[in-house]
C-alpha positions, 0 to 999 in steps of 0.5 A, spaced: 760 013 056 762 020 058 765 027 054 771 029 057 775 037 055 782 036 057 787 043 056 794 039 052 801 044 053 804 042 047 812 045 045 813 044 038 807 040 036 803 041 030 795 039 030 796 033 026 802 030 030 797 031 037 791 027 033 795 022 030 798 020 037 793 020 041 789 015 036 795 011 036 795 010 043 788 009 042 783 016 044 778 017 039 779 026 039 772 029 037 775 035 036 782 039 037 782 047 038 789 051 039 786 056 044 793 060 044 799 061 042 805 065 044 814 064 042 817 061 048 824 062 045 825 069 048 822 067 055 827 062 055 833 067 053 831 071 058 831 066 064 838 063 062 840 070 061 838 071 068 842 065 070 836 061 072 834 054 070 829 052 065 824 047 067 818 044 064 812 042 068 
C-alpha cells in the first residue's frame, strides 16, 4: 500500500461535501488542506463580457 497527494479544483464545494464523497465512493481521505482560494465570480464576468465562452477544464 502506498500514499498518494492529489491537487482537487473544486467550484462551490466546501470541505465536508469533498470528505463525505470520496468516502462515499470508497477513498480513505487522510487529510484534506485548502491551499487557495480566489472569487471566480468576477473572472467570469469579465470573459462573458469579452464575449468569450466559459469553459471548465
Amino acid at each position: 500500500m502506498k500514499q498518494t497527494n492529489y491537487i482537487l479544483k473544486v467550484i462551490d464545494a466546501k470541505k465536508p461535501d469533498i470528505r463525505k464523497a470520496l468516502k462515499d465512493a470508497g477513498i480513505e481521505v487522510k487529510a484534506l488542506t485548502e491551499v487557495y482560494s480566489e472569487d471566480i465570480e468576477n473572472i467570469i464576468k469579465e470573459e462573458t463580457k469579452d464575449g468569450e465562452e466559459t469553459s471548465e477544464g
